[in-house]
C-alpha positions in Angstrom: 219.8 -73.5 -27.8 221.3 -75.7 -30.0 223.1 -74.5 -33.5 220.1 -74.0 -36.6 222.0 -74.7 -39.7 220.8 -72.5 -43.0 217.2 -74.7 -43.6 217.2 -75.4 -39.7 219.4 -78.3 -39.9 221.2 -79.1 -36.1 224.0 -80.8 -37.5 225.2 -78.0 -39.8 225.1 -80.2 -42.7 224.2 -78.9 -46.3 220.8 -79.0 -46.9 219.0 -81.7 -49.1 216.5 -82.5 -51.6 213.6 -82.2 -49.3 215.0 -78.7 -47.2 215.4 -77.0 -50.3 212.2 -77.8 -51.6 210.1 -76.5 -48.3 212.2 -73.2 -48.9 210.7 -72.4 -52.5 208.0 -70.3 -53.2 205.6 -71.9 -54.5 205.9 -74.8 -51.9 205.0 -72.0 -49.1 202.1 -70.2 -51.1 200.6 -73.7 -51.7 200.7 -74.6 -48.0 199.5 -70.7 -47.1 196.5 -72.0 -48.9 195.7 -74.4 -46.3 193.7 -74.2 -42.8 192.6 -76.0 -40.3 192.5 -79.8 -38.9 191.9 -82.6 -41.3 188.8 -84.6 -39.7 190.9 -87.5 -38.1 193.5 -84.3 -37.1 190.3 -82.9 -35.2 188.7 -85.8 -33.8 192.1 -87.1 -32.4 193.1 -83.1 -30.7 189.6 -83.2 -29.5 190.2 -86.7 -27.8 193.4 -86.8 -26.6 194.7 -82.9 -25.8 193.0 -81.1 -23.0 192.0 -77.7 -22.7 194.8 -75.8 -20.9 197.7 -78.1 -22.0 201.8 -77.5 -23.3 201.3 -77.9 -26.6 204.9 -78.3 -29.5 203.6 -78.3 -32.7 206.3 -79.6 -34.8 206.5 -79.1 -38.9 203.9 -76.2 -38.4 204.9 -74.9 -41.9 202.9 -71.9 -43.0 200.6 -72.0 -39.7 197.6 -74.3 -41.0 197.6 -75.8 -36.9 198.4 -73.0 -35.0 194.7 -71.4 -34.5 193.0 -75.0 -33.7 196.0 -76.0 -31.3 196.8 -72.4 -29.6 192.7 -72.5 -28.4 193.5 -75.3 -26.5 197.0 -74.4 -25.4 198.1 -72.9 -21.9 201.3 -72.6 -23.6 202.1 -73.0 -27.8 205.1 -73.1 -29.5 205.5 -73.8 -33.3 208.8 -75.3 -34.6 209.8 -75.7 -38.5 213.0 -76.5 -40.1 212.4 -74.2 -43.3 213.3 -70.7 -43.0 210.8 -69.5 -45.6 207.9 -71.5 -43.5 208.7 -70.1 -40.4 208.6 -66.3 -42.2 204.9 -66.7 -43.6 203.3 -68.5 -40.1 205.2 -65.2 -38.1 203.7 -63.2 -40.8 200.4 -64.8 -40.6 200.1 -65.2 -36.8 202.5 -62.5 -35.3 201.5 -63.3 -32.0 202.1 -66.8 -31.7 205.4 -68.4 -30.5 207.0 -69.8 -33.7 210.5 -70.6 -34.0 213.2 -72.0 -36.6 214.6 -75.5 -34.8 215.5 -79.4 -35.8 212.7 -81.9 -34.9 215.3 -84.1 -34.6 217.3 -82.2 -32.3 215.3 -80.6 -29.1 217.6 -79.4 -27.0 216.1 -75.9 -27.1 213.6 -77.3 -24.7 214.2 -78.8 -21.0 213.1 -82.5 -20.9 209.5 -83.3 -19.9 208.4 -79.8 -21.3 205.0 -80.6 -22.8 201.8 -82.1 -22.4 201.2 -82.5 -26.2 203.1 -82.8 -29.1 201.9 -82.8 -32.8 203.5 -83.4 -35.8 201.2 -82.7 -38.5 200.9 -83.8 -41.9 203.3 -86.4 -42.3 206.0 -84.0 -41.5 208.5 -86.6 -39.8 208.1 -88.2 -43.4 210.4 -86.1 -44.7 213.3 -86.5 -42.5 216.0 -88.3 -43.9 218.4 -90.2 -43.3 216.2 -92.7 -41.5 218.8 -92.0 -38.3 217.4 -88.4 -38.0 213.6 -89.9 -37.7 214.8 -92.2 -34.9 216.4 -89.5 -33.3 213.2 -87.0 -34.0 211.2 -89.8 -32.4 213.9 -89.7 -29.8 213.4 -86.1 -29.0 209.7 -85.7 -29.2 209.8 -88.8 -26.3 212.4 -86.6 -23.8 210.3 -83.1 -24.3 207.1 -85.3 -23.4 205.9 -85.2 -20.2 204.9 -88.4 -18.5 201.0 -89.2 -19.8 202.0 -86.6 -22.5 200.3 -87.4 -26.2 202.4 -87.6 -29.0 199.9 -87.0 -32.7 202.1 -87.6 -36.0 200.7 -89.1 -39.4 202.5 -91.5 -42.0 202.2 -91.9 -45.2 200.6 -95.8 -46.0 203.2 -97.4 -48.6 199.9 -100.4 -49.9 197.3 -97.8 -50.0 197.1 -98.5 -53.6 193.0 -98.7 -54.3 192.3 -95.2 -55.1 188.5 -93.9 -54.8 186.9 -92.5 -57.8 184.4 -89.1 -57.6 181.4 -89.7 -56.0 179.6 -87.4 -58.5 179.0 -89.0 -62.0 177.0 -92.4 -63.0 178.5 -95.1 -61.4 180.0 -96.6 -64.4 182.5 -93.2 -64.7 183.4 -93.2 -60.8 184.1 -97.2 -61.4 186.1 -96.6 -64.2 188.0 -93.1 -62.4 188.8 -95.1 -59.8 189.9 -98.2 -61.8 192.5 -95.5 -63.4 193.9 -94.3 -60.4 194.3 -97.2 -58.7 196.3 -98.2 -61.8 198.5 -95.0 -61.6 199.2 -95.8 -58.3 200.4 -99.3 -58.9 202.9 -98.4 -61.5 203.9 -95.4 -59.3 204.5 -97.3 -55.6 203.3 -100.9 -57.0 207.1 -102.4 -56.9 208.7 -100.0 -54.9 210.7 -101.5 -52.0 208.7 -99.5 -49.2 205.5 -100.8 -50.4 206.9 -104.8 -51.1 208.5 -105.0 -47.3 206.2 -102.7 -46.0 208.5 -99.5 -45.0 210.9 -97.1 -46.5 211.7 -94.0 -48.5 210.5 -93.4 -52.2 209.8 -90.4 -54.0 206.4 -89.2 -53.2 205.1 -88.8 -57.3 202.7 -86.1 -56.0 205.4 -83.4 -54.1 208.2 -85.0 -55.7 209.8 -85.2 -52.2 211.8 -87.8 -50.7 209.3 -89.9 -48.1 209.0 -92.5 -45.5 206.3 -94.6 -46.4 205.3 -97.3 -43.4 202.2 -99.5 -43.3 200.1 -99.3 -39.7 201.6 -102.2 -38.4 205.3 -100.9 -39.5 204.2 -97.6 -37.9 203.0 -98.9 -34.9 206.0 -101.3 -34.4 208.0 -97.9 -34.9 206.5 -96.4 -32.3 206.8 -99.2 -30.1 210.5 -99.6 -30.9 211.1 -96.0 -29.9 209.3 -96.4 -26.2 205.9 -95.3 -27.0 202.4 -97.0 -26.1 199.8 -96.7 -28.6 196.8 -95.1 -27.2 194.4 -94.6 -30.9 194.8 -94.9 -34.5 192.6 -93.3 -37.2 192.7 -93.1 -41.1 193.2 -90.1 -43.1 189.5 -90.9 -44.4 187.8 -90.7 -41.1 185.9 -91.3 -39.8 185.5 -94.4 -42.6 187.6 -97.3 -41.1 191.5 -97.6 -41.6 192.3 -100.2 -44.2 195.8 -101.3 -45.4 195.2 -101.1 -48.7 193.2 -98.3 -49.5 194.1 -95.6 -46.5 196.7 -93.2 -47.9 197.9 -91.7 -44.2 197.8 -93.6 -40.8 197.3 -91.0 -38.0 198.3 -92.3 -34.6 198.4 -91.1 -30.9 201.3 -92.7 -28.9 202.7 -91.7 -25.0 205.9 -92.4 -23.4 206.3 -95.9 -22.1 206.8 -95.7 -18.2 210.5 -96.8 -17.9 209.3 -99.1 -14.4 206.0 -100.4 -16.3 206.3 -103.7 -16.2 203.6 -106.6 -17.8 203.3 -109.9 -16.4 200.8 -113.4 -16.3 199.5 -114.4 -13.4 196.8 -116.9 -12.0 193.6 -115.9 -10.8 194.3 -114.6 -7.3 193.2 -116.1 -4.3 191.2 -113.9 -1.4 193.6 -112.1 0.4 196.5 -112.8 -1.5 198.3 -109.6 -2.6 197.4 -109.6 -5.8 193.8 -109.9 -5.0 194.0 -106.5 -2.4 195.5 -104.9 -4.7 193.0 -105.4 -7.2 190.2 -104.8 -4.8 192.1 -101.3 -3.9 192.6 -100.4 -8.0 188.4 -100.7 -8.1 188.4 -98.0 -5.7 190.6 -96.0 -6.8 189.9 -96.3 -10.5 186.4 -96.8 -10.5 184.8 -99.6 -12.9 182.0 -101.8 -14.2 180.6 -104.4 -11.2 181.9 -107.0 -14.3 185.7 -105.8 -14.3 185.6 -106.7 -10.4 187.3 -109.8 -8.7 184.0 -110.7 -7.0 182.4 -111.1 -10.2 184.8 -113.1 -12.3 185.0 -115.6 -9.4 181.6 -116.1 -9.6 181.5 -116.2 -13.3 184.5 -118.9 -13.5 183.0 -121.4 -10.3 179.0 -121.3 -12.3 180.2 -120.8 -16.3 184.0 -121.8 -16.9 184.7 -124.1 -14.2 187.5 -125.6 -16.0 188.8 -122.5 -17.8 191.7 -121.7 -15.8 191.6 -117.4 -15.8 195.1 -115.6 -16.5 195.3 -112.0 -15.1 197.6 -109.6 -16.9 198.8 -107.6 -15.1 201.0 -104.1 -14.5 203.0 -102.8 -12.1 204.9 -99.6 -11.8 207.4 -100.7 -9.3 205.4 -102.8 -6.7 202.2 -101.0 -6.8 199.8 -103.0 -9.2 198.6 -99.9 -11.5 196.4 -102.6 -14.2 194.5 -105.8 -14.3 192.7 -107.9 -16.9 191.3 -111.2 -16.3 191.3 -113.1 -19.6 190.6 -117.1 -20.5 190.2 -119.2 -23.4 186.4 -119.5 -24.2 184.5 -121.3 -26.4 181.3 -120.5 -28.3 179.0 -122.3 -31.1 179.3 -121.1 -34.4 175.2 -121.1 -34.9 172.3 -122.8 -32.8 171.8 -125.1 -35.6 175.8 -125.9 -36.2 177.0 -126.7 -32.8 180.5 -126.3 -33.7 182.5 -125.2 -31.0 184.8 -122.3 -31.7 187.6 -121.1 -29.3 189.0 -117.5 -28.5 190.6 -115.7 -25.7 188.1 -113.1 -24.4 187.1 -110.9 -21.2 187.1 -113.7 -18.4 183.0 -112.9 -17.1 181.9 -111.9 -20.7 180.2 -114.4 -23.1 177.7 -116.3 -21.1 177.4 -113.8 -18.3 176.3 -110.9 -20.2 178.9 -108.8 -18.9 179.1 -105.0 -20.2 181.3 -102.1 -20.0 184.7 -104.3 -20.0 188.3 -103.8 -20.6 191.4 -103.2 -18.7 191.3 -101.9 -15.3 194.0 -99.0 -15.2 194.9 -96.4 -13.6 195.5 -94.0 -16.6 195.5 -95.0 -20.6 199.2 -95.7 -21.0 198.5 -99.0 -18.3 195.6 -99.9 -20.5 197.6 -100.1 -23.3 200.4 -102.1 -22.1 197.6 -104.5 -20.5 196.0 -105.1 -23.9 199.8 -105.1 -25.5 200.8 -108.0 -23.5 197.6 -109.5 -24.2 198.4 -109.6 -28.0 202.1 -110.6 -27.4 200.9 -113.3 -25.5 197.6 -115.0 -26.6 197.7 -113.5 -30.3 197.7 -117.0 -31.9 194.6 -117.3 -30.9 191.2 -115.4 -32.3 190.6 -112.6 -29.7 187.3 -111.4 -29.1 187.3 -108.5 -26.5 183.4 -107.9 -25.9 181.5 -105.2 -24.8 184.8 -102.9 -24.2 183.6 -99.2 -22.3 183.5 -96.3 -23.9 186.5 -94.7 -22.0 188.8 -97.9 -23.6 187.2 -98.4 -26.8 190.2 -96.4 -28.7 192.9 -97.9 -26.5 191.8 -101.5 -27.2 191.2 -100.8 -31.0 194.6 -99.3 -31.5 196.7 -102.3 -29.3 194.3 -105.3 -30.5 194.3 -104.6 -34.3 191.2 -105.9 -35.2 188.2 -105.0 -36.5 184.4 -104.0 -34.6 182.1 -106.9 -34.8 179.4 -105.6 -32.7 178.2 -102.2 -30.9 175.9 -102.5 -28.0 173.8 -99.5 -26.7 173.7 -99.4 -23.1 171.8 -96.2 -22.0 172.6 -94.3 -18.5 171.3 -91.3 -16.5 173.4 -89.8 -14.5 173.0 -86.8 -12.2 174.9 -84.7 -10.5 175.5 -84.5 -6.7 172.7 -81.6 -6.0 170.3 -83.0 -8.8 167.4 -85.6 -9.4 167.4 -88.4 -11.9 164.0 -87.1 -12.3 165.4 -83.5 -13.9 166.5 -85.5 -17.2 162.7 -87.0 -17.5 160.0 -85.0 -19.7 157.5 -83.3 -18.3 155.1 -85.8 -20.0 157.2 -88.8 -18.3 156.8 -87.3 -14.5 153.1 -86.7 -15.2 152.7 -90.3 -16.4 154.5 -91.6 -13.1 152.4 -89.8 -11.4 149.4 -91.2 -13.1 151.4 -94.8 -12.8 152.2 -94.7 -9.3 148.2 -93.7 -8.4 147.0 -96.3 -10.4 149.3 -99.1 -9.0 148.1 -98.0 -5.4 144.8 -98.5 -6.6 145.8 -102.0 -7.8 147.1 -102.9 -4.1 151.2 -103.0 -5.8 153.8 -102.9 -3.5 157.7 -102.6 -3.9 160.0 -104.9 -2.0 163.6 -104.9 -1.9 165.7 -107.6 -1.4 169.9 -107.7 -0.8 172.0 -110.3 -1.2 171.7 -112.7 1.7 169.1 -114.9 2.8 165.8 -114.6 0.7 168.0 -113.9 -2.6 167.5 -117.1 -4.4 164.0 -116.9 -3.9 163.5 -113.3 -5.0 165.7 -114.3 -8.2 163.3 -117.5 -8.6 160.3 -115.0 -9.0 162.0 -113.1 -11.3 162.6 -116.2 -13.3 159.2 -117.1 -13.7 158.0 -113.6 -14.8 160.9 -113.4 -16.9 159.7 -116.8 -18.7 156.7 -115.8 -18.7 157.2 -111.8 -20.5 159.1 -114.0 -23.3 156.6 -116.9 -23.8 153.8 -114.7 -24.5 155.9 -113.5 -27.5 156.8 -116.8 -28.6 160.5 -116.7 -27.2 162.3 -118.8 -25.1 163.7 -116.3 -22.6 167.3 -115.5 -21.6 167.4 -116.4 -17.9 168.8 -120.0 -18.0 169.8 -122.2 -15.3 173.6 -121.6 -15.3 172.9 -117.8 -15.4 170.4 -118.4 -12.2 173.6 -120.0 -10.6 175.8 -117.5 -11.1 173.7 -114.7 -9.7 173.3 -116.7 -6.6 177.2 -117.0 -6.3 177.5 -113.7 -7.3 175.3 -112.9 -4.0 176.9 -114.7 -1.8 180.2 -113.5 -2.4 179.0 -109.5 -2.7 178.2 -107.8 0.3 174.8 -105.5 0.2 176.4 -102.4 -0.7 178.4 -104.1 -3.9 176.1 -106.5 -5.3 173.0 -107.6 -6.5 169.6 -106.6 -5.4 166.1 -107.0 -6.7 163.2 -105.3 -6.7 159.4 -106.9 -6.4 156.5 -105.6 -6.8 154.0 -107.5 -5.6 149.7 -107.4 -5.5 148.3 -109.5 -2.7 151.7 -111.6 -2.1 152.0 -112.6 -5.6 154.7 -111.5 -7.3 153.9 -109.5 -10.3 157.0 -107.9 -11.8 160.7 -108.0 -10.9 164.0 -106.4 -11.7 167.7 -107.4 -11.0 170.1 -104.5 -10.7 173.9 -103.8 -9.1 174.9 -102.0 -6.8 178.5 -101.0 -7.3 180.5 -97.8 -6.2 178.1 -95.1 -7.3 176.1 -96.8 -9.3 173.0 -99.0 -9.8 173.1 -101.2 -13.2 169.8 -102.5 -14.6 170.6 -106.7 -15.4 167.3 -108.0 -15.8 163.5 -108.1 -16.0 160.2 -109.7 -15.6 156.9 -108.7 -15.3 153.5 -110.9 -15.6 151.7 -110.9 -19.5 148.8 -109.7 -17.8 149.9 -106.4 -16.2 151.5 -105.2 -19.2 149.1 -102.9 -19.1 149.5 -101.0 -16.2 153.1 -100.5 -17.7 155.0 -102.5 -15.0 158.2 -102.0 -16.7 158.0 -98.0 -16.8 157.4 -98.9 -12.9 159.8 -100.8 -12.5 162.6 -98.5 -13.7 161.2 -95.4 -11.8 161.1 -97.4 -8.4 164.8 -97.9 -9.2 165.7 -94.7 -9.9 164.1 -93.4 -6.9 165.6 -96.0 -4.6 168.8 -95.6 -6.3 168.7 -91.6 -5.6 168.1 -92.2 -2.2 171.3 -94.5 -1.6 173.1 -91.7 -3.1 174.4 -93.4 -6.3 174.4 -90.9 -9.0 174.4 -93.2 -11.9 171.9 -95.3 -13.4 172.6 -98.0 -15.8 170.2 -100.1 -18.0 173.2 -102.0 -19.8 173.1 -103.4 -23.1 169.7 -103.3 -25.1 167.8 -100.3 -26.4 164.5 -99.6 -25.3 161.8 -96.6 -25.5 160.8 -96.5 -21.7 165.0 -96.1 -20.9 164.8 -92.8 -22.8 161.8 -91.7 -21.0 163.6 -92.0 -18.3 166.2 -89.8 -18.9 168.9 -91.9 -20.1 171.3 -90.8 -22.7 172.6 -93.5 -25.3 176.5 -94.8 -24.7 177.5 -97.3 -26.5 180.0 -100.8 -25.7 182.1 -101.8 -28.8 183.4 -105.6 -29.2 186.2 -105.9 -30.9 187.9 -109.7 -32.9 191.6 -110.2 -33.5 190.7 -113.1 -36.1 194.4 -114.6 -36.3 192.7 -118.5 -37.4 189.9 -119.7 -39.4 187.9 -119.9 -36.3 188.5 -116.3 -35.7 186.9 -115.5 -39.3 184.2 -118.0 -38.2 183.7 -116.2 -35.2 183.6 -113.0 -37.3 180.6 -114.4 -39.6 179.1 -115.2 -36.3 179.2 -111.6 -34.8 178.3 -109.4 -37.2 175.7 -111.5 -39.5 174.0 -114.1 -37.6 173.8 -116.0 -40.0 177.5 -117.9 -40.5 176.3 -121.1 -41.9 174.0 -119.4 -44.7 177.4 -117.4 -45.5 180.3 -119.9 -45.5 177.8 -121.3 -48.2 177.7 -117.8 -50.2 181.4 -118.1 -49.5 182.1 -121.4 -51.2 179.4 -121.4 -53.8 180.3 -117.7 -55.0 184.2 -118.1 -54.0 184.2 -114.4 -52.5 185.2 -113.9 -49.1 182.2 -112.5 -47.1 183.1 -109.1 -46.2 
């Protein structure tokens, strides 16, 4: 163990401003006052420490982590450099494993000791010299275990824009938060951590010397010190992080793999290594039909022809541990304004109405140094990563830096291996497919399967024309184009029967009278498109559809049904539970803020206009 100087300092040197203070009375019966996680504190422990994990709680002070942290601990210990902390947590929680240490010396614990290590309330802050936070972060990376999760919090030097009371008229929380925001500004406004964007200044609320670091510094800190960002959060969640108006940035990093390596590489060929070992990662990983090779390939010979695709990639040695296909794209601003605007996105999203995206890793570290790399290298240009699944939404958010321009709900059933899809329906729903499936009998309806192979294009031609037809007889065009038409077909020819598309028919005398596109993939079958006849609306042909699906799908023995993107009445009767794809926009350009006005309003021609004639920036 190493030495513990008289305020827990390793280096034996006198203790400073910010020790002494920590060691006062009053300091500890203030923070005695306080107990449990902060909302971002909790959403973040929640997400990203397991039940049963190491946990090093570092600056627990007077013990307000220790009882949300210990109940998911296999083994807690609490660390604090003040003396008179350390006394009231024993006090307080006699049981619990608290001890008198240096974050920013270790050494009392082996390397690679803990799943999880938190530093709560901006306690790393108050480390000074800025040497002794390096060397904290230092520490904190050698304890960590490989995948371990390192939570700390910073204070935000620009968070300037105070929020008034929310009680009052709104003239008084106007005018409250008009005077704060003014305090604030003669306070920080000028002060060098807030003008270059990190540093120490005198926290005018505790009096206490503080490292102040805007997200990006943090991040960039993080980054510097061999971490990979895995989430960010605000100290107002779960309201958005902004720059200037979040006081704390909360963050959860993990040790960078010292033989992770990130590279650019063409579109692989078949059989080329690069291409097995993306077909093996698929497997072993498990994904979306849209993150797989067979897919993109067919997406880039029917939508982007001349779009060359550049895979990221990472590899931990030789073995290729992450891929993601991305490509410069180009979409108009409005229907009406034709402008083209250009972004790097998801190579198969856009135009193939591709969901539950991202990079394909084999743990959340890779994903992050896939998106990383990504940044480093396109981040000139707008980057619009669509339709990103659930399991990667943080991961992206916290390494792209942008903003959500769109959530898309894509609802899924999914059963275990000794259950029915059927056990998540209502008792009214099985009753009515019951009554459904009598009365199509009656009707002379049949279901007919077809796989990919011979008799595909024409099974996807029927489903065109009901498709066309559902839509016209609500006055819409449809959304089964041509080029979409072509790339299904490709898609079918390169996918083999248990990894591709297949489609369902029912038919009544020969005629086909409703249809339905789905994917086979792994274990599960993805709903991509419909079409049933005006007419037999009324025998509720798309209710029949999806329960012939489910059934056929149960009796492959996929255990996961997928409607994909769009929300729909008939896909909660049928058991599914709502998830929900997140697109995210790096706006870097014009075009990126373009693109932006596109995404979330619809409308970017009506507000460029707003934007000129009022001279505010949408927002």
């Amino acid at each position: 163990m190493s030495k513990i100087g008289p305020t827990g300092r390793s280096d034996g040197a006198a203790p400073g401003p910010n020790e002494l203070a920590f060691e006062s009375e009053d300091r500890v019966a203030t923070y005695a006052e306080l107990d449990g996680l902060t909302a971002a504190e909790k959403t973040l422990v929640e997400r990203w420490i397991p039940q049963g994990s190491t946990v090093l709680d570092l600056g627990v002070g007077t013990g307000r982590t220790v009882d949300a942290l210990r109940s998911r601990a296999s083994s807690y210990v609490g660390l604090d450099y003040s003396q008179a902390m350390v006394r009231a947590a024993k006090a307080r929680f006699p049981l619990a494993d608290i001890v008198e240490g240096d974050a920013a010396d270790l050494t009392m614990f082996a390397t690679h000791s803990f799943d999880s290590v938190m530093f709560s309330y901006n306690g790393l802050d108050y480390l000074e010299p800025l040497e002794r936070r390096v060397q904290a972060l230092s520490e904190v990376r050698r304890v960590l275990r490989p995948g371990g999760t390192f939570i700390m919090s910073t204070h935000n030097p620009r968070a300037l824009i105070r929020r008034g009371p929310d009680e009052g008229s709104r003239l008084r929380q106007v005018a409250v938060a008009g005077a704060m925001t003014m305090n604030a500004v003669r306070a920080r406004g000028l002060a060098p951590a807030t003008l270059s964007g990190a540093g120490y200044h005198s926290d005018h609320v505790q009096g206490l010397r503080t490292y102040f670091a805007t997200p990006k510094r943090l991040v960039q800190e993080l980054r510097d010190a061999g971490f990979l960002l895995l989430d960010i959060a605000g100290s107002e969640h779960p309201e958005d992080l902004r720059t200037w108006r979040t006081p704390w940035t909360y963050v959860v990093a993990t040790p960078r793999p010292t033989d992770l390596v990130t590279s650019i590489e063409p579109f692989p060929e078949d059989e080329s290594s690069l291409a097995v070992s993306w077909d093996d990662l698929v497997r072993q990983v498990g994904c979306s039909p849209f993150q797989a090779r067979a897919w993109v390939k067919a997406w880039q010979a029917t939508l982007a022809p001349s779009q060359p695709i550049q895979t990221v990639v990472a590899k931990q040695g030789a073995v290729v541990v992450g891929v993601m296909p991305v490509a410069q794209l180009t979409r108009p601003l409005h229907r009406r304004a034709p402008l083209p605007l250009t972004y790097v996105g998801f190579a198969g999203s856009g135009l193939g109405a591709a969901d539950h995206l991202g990079p394909l890793a084999t743990d959340p570290s890779v994903a992050a140094a896939l998106v990383e790399r990504t940044v480093a290298e396109f981040g000139a240009s707008p980057l619009l990563l669509e339709s990103v699944a659930p399991a990667l939404e943080h991961v992206v958010a916290a390494n792209l830096g942008g903003r959500v321009v769109a959530q898309t709900p894509c609802p899924v059933n999914v059963r275990e291996p000794s259950a029915s899809f059927k056990d998540a329906w209502s008792a009214k729903t099985r009753k009515n497919a019951r009554r459904r499936a009598r009365l199509l009998s009656k009707e002379g309806i049949t279901a007919h399967w077809t796989a990919p192979g011979p008799g595909f294009a024409g099974a996807l031609q029927d489903l065109r024309d009901l498709h066309g037809e559902r839509w016209a007889a609500r006055g819409e065009p449809g959304l089964f184009a041509a080029d979409r038409a072509d790339l299904l077909v490709t898609y079918a020819d390169l996918s083999r029967p248990e990894e591709g598309p297949w489609i369902l028919t029912l038919r009544r005398e020969n005629k086909p009278v409703a249809a339905l596109l789905g994917i086979r993939f792994l274990d599960s079958f993805s709903v991509y498109k419909t079409g049933w006849s005006p007419e037999g609306a009324q025998l509720g042909l798309g209710m029949a559809l999806g329960q012939e699906a489910m059934q056929w799908a149960e009796q492959q023995g996929l255990h996961r049904f997928d409607y994909l993107r769009g929300p729909g009445s008939h896909k909660s009767e049928l058991g599914c539970l709502p998830q929900t794809d997140v697109s995210f926009l790096r706006e870097s350009t014009v075009s990126g803020q373009l693109i932006r006005l596109r995404e979330e309003e619809q409308h970017p021609v009506r507000s460029v206009a707003r934007w000129i004639i009022k001279g505010v920036r949408p927002s």
